[in-house]
N, C-alpha and C positions, 0 to 999 in steps of 0.2 A: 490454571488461572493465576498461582503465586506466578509463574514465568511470566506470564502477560504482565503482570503490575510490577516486576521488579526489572522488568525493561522499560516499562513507562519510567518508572524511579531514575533507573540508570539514564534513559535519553534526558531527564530535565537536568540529573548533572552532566552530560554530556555538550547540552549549549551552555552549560556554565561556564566550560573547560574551553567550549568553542570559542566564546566572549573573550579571555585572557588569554587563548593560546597565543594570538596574535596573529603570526602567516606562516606558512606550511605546513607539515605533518605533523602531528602529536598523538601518539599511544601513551592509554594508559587501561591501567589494570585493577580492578574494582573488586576486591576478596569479598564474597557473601557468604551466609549461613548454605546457600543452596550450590556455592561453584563462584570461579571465577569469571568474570564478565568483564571482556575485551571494549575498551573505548575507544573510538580511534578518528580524530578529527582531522579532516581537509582543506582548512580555508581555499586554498587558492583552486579545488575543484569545487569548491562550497557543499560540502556531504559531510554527514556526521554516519557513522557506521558503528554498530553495537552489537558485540557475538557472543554467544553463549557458550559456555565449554561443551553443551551437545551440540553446535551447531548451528543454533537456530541463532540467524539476524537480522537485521533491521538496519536500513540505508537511508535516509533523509537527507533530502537538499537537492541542489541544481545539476549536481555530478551525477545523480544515478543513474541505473541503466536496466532495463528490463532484463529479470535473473535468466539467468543459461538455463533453467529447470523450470521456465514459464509452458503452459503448456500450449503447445501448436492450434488446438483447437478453441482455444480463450482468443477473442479479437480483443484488439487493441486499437481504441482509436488514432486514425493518423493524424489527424491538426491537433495534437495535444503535446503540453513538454510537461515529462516524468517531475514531478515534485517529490517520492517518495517510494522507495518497496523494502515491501517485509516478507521474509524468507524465515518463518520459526518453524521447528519442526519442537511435536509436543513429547509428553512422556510415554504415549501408546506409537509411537511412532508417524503419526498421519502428519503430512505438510499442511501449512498453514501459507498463502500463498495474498501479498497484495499486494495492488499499486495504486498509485495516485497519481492523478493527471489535470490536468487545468488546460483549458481552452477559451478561444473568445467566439466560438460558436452556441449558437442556440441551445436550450433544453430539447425544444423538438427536433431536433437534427441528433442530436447524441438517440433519443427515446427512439428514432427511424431507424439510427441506425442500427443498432441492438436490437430493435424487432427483429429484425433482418435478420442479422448477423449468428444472435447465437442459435436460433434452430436451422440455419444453415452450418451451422459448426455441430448438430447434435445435440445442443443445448434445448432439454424442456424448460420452458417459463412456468416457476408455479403459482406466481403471486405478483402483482405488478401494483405499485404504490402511485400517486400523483398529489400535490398540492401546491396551491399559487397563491401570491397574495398583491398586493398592488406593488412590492418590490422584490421580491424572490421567490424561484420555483423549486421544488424538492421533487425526485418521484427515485423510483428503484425498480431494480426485477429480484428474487429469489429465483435460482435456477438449480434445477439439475441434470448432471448426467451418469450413467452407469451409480458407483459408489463415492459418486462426488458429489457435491455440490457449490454455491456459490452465490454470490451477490453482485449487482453493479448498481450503484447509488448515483447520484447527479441531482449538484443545486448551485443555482447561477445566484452573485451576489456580484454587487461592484462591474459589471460587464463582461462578466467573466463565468465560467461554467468549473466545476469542481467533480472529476470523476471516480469515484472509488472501486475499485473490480478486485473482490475478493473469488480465492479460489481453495477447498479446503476439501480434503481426503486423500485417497492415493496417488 
């Protein structure tokens, strides 16, 4: 959990750096009590990227790209552009795997398709959320597979659909 919060700490100074770096690449290198933590800002791919001396990072903005270590059996929807992935690995070793995605398609169309999709991938649905209100819809699955598990969240605001697909264990 201190990893989790001292990369949240490091990304808000990380759009700080972003703010003043001005255009093109800027690393820099952030000394903590727990390790050194890699900053490293892209204006002109628009991603901010944050690594940890074990490894574990974190990619924000319009540049990213679904990690090489995404698993084959996680869908991903296709009308969606990547806003965001997190790639930390913790202290017991287990990956910690997300992304975030934005779409101008429906709630019920993402909710179809993930019906779908993840017990056709092997994925059990254990728990599935839903609420609406005269302007915005939220719902979620909790899933697992084998000694994994996972989440895929989804909430439209502004016209737009917001998708989160977490993936976490071996």
């Amino acid at each position: 959990m201190k990893k989790v919060l001292l990369l949240l700490l490091t990304f808000t100074l990380a759009i700080s750096l972003c703010l003043v770096a001005g255009c093109g690449k800027k690393t820099t290198t952030i000394k903590t009590e727990e390790g050194d933590v890699k900053v490293e800002t892209d204006k002109d791919e628009g991603k901010v990227t944050i690594e940890g001396e074990d490894g574990g990072k974190v990619e924000i903005g319009t540049g990213t790209k679904i990690p090489d270590n995404w698993p084959n059996d996680m869908p991903i929807y296709s009308n969606a552009e990547i806003q965001g992935v997190a790639d930390i690995s913790g202290e017991t070793g287990q990956e910690s795997l997300t992304v975030i995605l934005t779409t101008p398609d429906s709630i019920d169309e993402i909710k179809a398709y993930y019906k779908k999709e993840l017990p056709a991938n092997g994925w059990t649905v254990q728990d599935s959320v839903s609420f609406s209100d005269k302007e915005d819809s939220f719902g979620g699955f909790t899933i697992t597979k084998g000694a994994r598990n996972g989440n895929v969240t989804f909430g439209t605001s502004d016209e737009e659909t917001t998708i989160s697909i977490g993936v976490y264990g071996e």
